[in-house]
C-alpha positions in Angstrom: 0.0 0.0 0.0 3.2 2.3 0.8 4.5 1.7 -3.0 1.1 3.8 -3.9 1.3 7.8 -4.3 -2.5 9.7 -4.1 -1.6 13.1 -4.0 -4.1 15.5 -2.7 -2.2 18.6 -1.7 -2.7 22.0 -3.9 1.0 23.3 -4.3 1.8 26.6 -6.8 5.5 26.9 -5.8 8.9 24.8 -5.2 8.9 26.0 -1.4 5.0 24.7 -1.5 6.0 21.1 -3.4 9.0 20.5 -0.7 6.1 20.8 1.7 4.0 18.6 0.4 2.5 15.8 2.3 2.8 13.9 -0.6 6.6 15.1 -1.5 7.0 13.4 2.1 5.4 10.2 1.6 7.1 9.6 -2.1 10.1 10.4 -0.4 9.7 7.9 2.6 8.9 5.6 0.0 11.9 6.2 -2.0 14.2 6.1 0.7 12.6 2.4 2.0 12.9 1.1 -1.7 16.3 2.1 -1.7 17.5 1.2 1.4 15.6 -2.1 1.1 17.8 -2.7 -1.6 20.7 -1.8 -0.1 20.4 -4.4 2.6 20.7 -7.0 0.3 23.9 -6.4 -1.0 26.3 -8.2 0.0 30.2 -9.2 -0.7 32.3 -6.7 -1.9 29.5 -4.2 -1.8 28.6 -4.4 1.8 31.0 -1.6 3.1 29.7 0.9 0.9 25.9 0.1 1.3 26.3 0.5 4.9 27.7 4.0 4.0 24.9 4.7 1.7 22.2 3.7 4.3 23.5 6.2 6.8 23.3 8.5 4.0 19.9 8.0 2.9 18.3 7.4 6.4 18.5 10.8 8.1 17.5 12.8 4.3 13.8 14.8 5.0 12.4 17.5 3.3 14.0 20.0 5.5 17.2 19.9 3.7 15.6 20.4 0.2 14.2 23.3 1.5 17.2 24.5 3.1 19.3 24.2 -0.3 16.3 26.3 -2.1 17.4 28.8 0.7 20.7 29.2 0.2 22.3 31.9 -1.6 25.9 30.8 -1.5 27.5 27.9 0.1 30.0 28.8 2.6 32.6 25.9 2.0 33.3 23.2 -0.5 32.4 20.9 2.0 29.0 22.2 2.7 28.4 22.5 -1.4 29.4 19.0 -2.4 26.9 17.5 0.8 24.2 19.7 -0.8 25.0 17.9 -4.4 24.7 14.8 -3.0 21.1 14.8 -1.7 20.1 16.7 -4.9 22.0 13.8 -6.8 19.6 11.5 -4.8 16.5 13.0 -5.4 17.0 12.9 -9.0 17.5 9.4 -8.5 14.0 9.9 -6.8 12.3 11.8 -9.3 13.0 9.3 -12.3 12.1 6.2 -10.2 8.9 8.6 -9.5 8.6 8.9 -13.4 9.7 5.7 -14.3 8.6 2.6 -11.6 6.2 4.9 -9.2 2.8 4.8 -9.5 0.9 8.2 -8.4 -2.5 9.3 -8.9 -3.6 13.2 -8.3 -7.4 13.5 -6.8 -9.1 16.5 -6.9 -12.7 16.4 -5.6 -15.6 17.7 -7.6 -18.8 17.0 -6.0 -19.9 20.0 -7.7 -20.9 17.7 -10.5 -23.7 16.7 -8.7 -24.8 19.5 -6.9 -24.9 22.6 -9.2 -25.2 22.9 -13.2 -22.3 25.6 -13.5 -20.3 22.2 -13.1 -19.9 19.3 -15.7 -18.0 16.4 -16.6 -16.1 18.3 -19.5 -15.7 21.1 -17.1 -14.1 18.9 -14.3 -11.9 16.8 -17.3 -10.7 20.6 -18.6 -9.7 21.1 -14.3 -7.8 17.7 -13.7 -5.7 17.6 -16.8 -4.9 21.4 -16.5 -3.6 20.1 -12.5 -1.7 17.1 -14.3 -0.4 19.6 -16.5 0.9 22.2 -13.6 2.0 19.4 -11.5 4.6 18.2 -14.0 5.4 21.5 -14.7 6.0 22.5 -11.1 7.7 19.1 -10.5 10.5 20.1 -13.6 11.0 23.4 -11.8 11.6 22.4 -8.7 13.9 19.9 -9.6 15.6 22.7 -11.9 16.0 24.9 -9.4 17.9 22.4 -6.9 20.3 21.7 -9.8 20.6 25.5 -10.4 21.4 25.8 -7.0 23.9 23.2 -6.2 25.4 24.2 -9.7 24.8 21.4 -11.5 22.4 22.7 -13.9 25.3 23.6 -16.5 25.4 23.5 -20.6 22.5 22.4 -22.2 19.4 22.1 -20.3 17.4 18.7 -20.9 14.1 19.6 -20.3 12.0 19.0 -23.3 11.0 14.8 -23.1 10.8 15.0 -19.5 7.0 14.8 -17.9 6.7 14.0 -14.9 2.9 14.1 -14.5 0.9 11.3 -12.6 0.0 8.3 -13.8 -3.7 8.8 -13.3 -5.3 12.4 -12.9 -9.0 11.5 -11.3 -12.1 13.6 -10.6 -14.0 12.0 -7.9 -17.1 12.7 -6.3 -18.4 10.8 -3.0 -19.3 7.0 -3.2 -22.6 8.0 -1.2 -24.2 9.1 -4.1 -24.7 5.8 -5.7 -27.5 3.7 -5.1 -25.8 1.0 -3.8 -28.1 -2.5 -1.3 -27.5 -2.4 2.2 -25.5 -5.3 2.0 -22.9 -3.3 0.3 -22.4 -0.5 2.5 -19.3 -0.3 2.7 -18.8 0.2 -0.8 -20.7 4.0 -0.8 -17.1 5.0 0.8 -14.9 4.7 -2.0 -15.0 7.7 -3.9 -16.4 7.4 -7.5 -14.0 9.2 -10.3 -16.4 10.7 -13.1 -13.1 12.0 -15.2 -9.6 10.9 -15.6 -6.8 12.2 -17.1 -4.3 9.1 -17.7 -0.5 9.5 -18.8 -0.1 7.4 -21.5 2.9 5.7 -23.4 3.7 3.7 -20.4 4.2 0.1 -20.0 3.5 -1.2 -16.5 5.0 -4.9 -16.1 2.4 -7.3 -14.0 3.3 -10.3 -11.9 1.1 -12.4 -15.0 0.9 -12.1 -19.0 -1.3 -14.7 -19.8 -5.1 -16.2 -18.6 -5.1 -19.7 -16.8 -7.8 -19.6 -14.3 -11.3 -19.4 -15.4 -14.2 -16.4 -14.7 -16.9 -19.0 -13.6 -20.1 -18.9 -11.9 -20.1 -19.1 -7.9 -22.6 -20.7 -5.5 -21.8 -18.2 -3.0 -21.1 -14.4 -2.7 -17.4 -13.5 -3.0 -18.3 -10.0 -1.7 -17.4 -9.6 2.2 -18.9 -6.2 3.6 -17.4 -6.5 7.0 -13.5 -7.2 5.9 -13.9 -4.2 3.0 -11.2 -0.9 3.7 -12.6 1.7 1.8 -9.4 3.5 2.5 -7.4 1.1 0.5 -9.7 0.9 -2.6 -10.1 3.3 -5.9 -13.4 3.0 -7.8 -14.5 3.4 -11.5 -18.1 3.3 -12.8 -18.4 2.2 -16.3 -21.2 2.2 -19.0 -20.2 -1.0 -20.2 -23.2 -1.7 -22.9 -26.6 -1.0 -21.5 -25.6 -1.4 -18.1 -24.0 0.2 -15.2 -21.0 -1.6 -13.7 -18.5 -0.1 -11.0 -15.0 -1.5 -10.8 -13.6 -1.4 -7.8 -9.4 -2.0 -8.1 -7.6 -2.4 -4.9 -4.3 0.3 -4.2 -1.6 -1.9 -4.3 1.2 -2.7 -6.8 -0.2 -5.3 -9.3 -3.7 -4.5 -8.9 -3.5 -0.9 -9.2 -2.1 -0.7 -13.1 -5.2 -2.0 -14.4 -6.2 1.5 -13.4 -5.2 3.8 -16.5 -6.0 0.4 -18.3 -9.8 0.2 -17.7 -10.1 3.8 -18.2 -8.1 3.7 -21.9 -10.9 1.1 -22.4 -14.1 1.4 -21.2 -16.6 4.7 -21.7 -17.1 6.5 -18.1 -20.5 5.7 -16.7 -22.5 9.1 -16.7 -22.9 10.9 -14.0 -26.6 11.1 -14.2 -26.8 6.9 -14.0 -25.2 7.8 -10.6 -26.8 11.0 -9.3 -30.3 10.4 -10.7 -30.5 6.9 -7.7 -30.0 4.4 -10.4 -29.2 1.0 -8.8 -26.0 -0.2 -10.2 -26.5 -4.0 -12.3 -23.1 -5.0 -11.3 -19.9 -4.6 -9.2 -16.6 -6.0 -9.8 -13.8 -6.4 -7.4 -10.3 -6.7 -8.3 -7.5 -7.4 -5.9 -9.6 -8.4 -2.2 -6.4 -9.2 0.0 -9.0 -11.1 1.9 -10.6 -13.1 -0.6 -9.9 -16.8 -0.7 -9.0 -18.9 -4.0 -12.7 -20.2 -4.2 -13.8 -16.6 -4.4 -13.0 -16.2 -8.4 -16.0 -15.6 -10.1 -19.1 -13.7 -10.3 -22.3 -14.4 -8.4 -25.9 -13.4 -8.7 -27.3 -12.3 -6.0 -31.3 -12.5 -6.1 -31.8 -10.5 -3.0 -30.1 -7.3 -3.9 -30.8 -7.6 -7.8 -26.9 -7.2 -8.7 -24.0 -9.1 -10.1 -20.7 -9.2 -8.0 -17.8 -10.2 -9.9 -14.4 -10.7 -7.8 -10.8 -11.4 -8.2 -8.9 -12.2 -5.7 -5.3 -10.8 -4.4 -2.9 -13.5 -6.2 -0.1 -12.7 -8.1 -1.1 -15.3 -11.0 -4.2 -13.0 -11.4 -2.7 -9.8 -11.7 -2.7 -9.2 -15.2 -5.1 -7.0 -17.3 -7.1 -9.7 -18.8 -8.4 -10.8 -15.3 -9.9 -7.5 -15.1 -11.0 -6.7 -18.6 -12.3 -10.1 -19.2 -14.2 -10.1 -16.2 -16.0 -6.8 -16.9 -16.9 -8.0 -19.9 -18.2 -11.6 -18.3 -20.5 -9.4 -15.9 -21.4 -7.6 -19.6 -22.8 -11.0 -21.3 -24.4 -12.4 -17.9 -26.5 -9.3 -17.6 -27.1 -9.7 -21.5 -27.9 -12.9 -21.3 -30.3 -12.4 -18.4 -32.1 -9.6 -20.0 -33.0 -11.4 -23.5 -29.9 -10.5 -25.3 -27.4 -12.2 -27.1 -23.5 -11.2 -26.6 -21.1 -11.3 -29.1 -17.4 -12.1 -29.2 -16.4 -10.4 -32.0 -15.1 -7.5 -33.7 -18.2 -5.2 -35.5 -17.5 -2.3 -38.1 -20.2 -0.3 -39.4 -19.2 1.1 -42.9 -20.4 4.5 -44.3 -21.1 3.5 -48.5 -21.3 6.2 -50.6 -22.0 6.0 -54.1 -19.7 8.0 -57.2 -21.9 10.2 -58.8 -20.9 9.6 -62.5 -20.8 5.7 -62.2 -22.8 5.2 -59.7 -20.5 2.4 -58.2 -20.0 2.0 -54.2 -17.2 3.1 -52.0 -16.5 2.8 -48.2 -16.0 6.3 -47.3 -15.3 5.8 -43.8 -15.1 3.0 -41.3 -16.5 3.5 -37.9 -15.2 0.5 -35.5 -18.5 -0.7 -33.1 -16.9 -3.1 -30.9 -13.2 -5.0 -31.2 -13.6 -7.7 -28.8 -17.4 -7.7 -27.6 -20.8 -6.4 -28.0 -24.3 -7.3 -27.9 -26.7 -8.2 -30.5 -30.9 -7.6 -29.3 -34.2 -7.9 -31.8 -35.5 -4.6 -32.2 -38.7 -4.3 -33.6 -39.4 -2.3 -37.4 -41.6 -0.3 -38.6 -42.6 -3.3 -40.9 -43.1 -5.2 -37.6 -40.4 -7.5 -38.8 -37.6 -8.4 -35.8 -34.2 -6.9 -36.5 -30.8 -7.6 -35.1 -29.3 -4.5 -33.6 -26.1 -4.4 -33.0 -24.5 -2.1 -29.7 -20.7 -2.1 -28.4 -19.1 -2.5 -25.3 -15.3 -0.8 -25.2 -14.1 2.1 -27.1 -10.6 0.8 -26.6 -8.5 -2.4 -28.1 -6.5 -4.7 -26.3 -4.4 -5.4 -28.7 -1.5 -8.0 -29.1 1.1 -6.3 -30.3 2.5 -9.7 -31.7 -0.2 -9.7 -35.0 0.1 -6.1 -35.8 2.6 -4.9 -39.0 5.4 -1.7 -37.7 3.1 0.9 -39.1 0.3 -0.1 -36.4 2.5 -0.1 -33.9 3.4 3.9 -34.7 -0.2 4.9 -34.7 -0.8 3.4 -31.6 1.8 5.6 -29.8 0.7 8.5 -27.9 -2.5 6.8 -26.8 -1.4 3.9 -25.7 -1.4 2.1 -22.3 1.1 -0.8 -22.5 1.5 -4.0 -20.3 4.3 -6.6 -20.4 6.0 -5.2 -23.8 9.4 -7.0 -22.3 7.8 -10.3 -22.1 7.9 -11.2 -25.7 5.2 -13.0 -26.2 1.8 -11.3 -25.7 2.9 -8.1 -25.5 -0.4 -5.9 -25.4 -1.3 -2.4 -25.5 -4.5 -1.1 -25.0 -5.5 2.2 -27.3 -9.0 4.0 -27.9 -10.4 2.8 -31.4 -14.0 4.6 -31.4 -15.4 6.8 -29.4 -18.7 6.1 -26.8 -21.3 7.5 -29.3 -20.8 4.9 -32.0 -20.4 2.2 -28.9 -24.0 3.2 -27.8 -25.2 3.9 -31.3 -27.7 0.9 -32.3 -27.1 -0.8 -36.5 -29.1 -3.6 -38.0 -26.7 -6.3 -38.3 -25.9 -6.3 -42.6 -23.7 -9.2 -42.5 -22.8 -11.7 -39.6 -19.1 -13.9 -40.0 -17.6 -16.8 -38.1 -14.0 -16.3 -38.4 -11.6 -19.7 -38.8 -8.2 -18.8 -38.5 -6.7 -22.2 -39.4 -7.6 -23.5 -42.5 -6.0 -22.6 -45.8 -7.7 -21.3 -48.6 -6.3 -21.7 -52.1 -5.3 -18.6 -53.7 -7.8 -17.3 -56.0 -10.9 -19.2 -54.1 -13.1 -17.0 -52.3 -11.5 -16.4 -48.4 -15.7 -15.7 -47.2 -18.7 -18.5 -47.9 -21.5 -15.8 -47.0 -24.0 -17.8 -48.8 -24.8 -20.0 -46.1 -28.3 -21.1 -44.1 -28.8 -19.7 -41.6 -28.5 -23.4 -39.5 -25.3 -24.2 -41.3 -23.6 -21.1 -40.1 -24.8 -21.2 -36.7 -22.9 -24.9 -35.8 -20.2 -22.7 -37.0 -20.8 -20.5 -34.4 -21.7 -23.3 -32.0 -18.9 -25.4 -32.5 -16.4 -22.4 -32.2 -13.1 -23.5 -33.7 -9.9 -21.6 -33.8 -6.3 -22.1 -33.4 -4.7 -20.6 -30.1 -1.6 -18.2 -30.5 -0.6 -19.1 -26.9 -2.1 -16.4 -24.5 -4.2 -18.3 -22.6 -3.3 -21.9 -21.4 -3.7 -23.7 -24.6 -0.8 -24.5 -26.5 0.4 -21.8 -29.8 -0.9 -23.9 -32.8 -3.5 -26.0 -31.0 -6.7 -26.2 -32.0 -9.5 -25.8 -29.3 -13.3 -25.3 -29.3 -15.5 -22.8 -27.4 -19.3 -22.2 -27.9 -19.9 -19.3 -29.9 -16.5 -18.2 -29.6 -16.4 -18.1 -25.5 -19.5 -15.4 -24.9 -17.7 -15.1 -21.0 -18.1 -17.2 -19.2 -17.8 -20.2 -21.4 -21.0 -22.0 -21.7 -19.6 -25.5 -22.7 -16.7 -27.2 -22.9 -15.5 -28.9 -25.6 -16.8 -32.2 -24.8 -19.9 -30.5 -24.7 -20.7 -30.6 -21.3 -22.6 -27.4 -20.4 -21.3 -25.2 -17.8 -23.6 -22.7 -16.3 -27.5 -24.8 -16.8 -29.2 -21.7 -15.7 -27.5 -19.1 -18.2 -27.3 -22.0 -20.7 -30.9 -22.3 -20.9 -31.6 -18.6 -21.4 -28.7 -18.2 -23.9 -30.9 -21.3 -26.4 -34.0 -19.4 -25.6 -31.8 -16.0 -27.4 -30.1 -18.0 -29.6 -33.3 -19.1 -31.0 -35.0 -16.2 -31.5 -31.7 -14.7 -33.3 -32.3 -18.0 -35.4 -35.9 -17.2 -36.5 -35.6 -13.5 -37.4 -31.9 -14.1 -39.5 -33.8 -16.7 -41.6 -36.5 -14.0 -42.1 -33.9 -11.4 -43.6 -31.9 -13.8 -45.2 -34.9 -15.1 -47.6 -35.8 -11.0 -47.9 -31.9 -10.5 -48.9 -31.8 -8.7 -46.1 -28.3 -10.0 -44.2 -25.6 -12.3 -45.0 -24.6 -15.0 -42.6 -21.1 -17.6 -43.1 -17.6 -17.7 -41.9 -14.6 -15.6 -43.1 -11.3 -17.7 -43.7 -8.4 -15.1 -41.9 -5.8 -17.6 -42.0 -4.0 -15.6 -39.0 -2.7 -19.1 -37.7 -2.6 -21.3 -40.0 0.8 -21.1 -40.2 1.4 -22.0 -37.3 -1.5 -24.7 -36.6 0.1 -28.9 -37.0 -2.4 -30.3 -39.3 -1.4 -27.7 -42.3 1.6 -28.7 -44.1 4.3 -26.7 -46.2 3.1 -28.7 -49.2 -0.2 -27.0 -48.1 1.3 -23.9 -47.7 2.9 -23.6 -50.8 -0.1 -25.0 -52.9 -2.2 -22.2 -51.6 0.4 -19.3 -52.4 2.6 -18.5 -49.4 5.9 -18.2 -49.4 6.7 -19.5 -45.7 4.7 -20.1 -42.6 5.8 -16.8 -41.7 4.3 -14.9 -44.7 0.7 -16.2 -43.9 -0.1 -14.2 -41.0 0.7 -11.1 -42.5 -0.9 -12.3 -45.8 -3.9 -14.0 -45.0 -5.9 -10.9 -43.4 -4.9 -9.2 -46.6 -6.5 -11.6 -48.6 -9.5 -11.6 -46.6 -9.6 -8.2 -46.5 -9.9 -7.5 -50.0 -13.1 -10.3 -50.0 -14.6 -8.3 -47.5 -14.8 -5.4 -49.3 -16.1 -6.5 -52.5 -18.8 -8.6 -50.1 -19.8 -4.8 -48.6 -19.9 -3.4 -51.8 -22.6 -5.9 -53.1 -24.5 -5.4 -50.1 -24.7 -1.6 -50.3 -25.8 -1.7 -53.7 -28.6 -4.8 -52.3 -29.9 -2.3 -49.7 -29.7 0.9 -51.7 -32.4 -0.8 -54.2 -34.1 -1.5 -51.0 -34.6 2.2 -50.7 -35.4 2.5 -54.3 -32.0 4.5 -55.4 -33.1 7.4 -53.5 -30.3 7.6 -50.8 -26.8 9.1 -51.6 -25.7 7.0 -48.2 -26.1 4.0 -46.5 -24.4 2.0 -43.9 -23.6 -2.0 -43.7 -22.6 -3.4 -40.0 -20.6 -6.3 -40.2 -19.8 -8.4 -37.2 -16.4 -11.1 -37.1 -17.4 -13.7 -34.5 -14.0 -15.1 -33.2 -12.3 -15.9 -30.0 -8.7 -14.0 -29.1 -6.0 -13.8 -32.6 -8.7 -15.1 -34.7 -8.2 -12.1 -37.3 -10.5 -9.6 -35.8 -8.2 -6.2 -35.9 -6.0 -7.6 -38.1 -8.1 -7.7 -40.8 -9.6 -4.2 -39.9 -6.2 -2.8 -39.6 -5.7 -4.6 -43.7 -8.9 -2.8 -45.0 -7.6 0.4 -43.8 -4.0 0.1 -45.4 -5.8 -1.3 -48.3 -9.0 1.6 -48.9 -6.3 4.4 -47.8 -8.4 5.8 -44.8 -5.1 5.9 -42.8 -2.3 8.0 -44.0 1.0 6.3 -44.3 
């Protein structure tokens, strides 16, 4: 809990920073962290750490300020002591740049209690604070060097930021609706608008899934063991509902922070302030929680869903909190009628040329990378529709898939985790924006995506001509080939029903795994069933699978014969190759079906959009074959 920095203090000067509380605590921390380290030196090294430590020990603010102080220093002596302990707290500000973790609260209850203040007003206040901190951090810090003369030549200040890692706008827990049982909650303060430093890469105890996100027979949630004190809190509009993360202050747990907030749309803060009940709270990091305590629980009394990780290092990685979220996501889908969707859904703005009349994608507007939710809406024809709405306006991507040109456009927004791992490096950046998540589209086209078998070159990479019962075992049977980022094997093939909806409903020996949800999901799935065979005899939507052949190099049953014979050069080339050739199928299929529903209007639109959605589990060519179309159609400059 010491490792964490919440500063609170409002400083405006050097003298004002040194006198911090929170200069005070970093420093203690510092000091421990170093000393720490010290003491286990040993060898050779021993007589000088011992020197070090009675260095370090006695060091407080008082003799920063006293350097700021001093004019001149009266002896050599007295001016080389002072460049030591400015030496060391540069040693102090970098780690606080570079291994800290800090987050700067302001409170803004104002949000809630008068109209002069809004959530764009707050977000304007905290990132003009993050701002002056950093900038009052770099002077400070400039001026000890000045003073102790070692602020000579050139000056390296531009590069340098020093703001926190999260800027947060909170307002009191109390005003969420929140059951008696969970009390204790209401005193974690809520943060309504962030402020996140990005192009960092926080390394986590884990990098990979092993541990399912299952259903529990009892509540994980303990009211009387719960520290408000030690807890930060996040309510999120994830889909239709309203879910508050809570993430627990300590080094592991506390990076998912910025992570969730480069991922998720805020909640807003009438869903909060207008005595909405919450439909789900998710805990990550409960030092108190016991192994059996992974999961997610319904609890019928309270009407909520409580979703819990507990504090183990194998479960501090960002996919046991983002995978999770989502979980609580498809439960509450599932339970209200609708069914969720693993998969990445585009809607495409077609325009037609004026002269030639032909189609063209104009712009691409990215609805959900990883999940969304798909509910019958009723038309005007009284004919059920499936409507499409996201979940994230972020991607967490694997950087392993993604071509050198990605990577660059990524930087700047980016919040990364594990990038020295490897394998499974990810990076989480903002893709769409909450307005097109929200937004509801008719489903035009709906693809299961294989990512294993090989298609000849020339043949078609997308069989969109399917019944609709053909391509739903598809879906049902849920093939793909693993790249190695949860605990199957890279190159193994592995099943999961419907693409793993979280949680998994069966397993692959088709055992089902939660009767309750499993029974509600076939009474969904159904009436999906009914109105897709409707608009597929009216021409209406396209249903099949799409062949990205992301892993087929990789996956043991494909050959090199059967590379070769279908146009690759190596194994290598088909995963850069393979969502280029489906890419290019794609958009000739969206084409077709522009110019199908144009008719439908009789030629008298200039615009229409088609919403396609890739069913597939994790690598299964989802972005990847987004991030193709763009390269190919040009909508991203290179």
């Amino acid at each position: 809990m010491e490792e964490i920095l919440e500063i609170r203090d409002g400083c405006t000067t050097p003298d004002q920073l040194l006198k911090s509380l929170a200069f005070s605590r970093y420093l203690k921390m510092y000091k421990k962290a170093f000393i720490d380290d010290l003491k286990s030196r040993n060898g050779n090294q021993r007589q000088e750490a011992i020197q070090k430590i009675n260095f370090i020990d006695p060091i407080g603010a008082r003799d920063f300020l006293q350097i700021l102080k001093t004019e001149e220093f009266q002896s050599d002596t007295e001016l080389e002591q002072a460049r030591a302990l400015v030496r060391f707290l540069d040693g102090c500000f970098h780690h606080f740049r570079g291994t800290g973790y800090s987050r700067l609260v302001r409170l803004q209850n104002d949000v809630v209690s008068t109209k002069e203040e809004t959530p764009k007003t707050v977000k304007n206040k905290i990132t003009h604070k993050a701002t002056y901190l950093s900038d009052l951090i770099l002077e400070t810090r400039r001026q000890l060097l000045d003073h102790v003369q070692l602020e000579q030549g050139v000056r390296r200040t531009p590069g340098l930021d020093a703001a926190p890692n999260v800027t947060a706008g909170e307002i009191s827990g109390h005003y969420l609706n929140l059951p008696p049982d969970y009390v204790s909650l209401a005193y974690v303060p809520l943060t309504i608008a962030a402020d996140i430093q990005t192009g960092i890469d926080y390394s986590t105890p884990s990098n990979k899934r092993a541990f399912p996100f299952y259903e529990l027979d009892h509540n994980p949630f303990n009211d009387s063991t719960f520290t408000p004190e030690e807890w930060v809190s996040v309510p999120l509009r994830v889909g239709a509902f309203l879910i508050i993360v809570y993430i627990h202050k300590s080094r592991g747990c506390i990076e998912m922070e910025p992570g969730l907030l480069n991922l998720f749309p805020f909640a807003k803060v009438e869903d909060i302030s207008e005595n909405r009940h919450p439909d789900g709270v998710f805990i990550f990091g409960d030092p108190n929680a016991k192994d059996d305590d992974l999961g997610y629980y319904w609890d019928e009394k309270n009407q909520i869903l409580v979703g819990l990780v507990p504090n183990r290092d194998e479960l501090k990685y960002f996919g046991y909190a983002k995978k999770p979220v989502l979980t609580l996501h498809n439960v509450l889908a599932i339970r209200s009628g609708h069914i969720p969707m693993h998969c990445g859904c585009t809607r495409y703005i077609m325009r037609f040329d004026k002269t030639t009349n032909e189609p063209y994608i104009a712009n691409m507007l990215i609805k959900a990378d990883d999940m969304g939710r798909v509910q019958l809406e009723n038309g005007k024809d009284n004919l059920h529709r499936p409507v499409f709405y996201g979940t994230e306006t972020g991607a967490f991507a694997c950087l392993d898939g993604f071509s050198d040109q990605a990577k660059l456009q990524m930087a700047g927004r980016e919040v990364g985790y594990n990038q020295k791992t490897g394998t499974n490096a990810r990076q989480i950046v903002p893709v769409t924006d909450g307005t097109e998540v929200a937004r509801g589209d008719v489903l035009d086209v709906l693809l299961y995506m294989n990512n294993f078998n090989l298609i000849e070159k020339g043949a078609s990479t997308i069989q969109a001509d399917m019944t609709e019962e053909e391509a739903i075992e598809h879906f049902r049977l849920g093939e793909r080939v693993a790249s190695g980022s949860t605990k199957t094997h890279r190159g193994s093939k592995e099943s999961s029903y419907w693409a793993n909806p979280f949680p998994l409903l069966k397993d692959e020996n088709g055992k089902v795994l939660h009767p309750d949800l499993y029974e509600k999901f076939i009474i969904n799935e159904e009436n999906l069933i009914e109105a897709t065979r409707t608009l597929i005899e009216r021409k209406e939507m396209k249903i099949g699978v799409a062949y990205s052949q992301l892993m087929a190099g990789v996956y043991s049953e494909n050959s090199d014969e059967d590379i070769t014979r279908c146009g690759y050069q190596h194994r290598n080339d088909v995963e850069q190759q393979g969502p280029i050739r489906l890419a290019e199928d794609l958009i000739d299929l969206i084409k077709s079906q522009a110019i199908a529903k144009r008719k439908r209007f009789n030629d008298n639109v200039d615009q229409v959009s088609i919403t396609v959605a890739l069913i597939g589990d994790s690598r299964t060519g989802k972005s990847e074959t987004a991030e193709k179309m763009e390269g190919i159609l040009n909508l991203q400059l290179v």
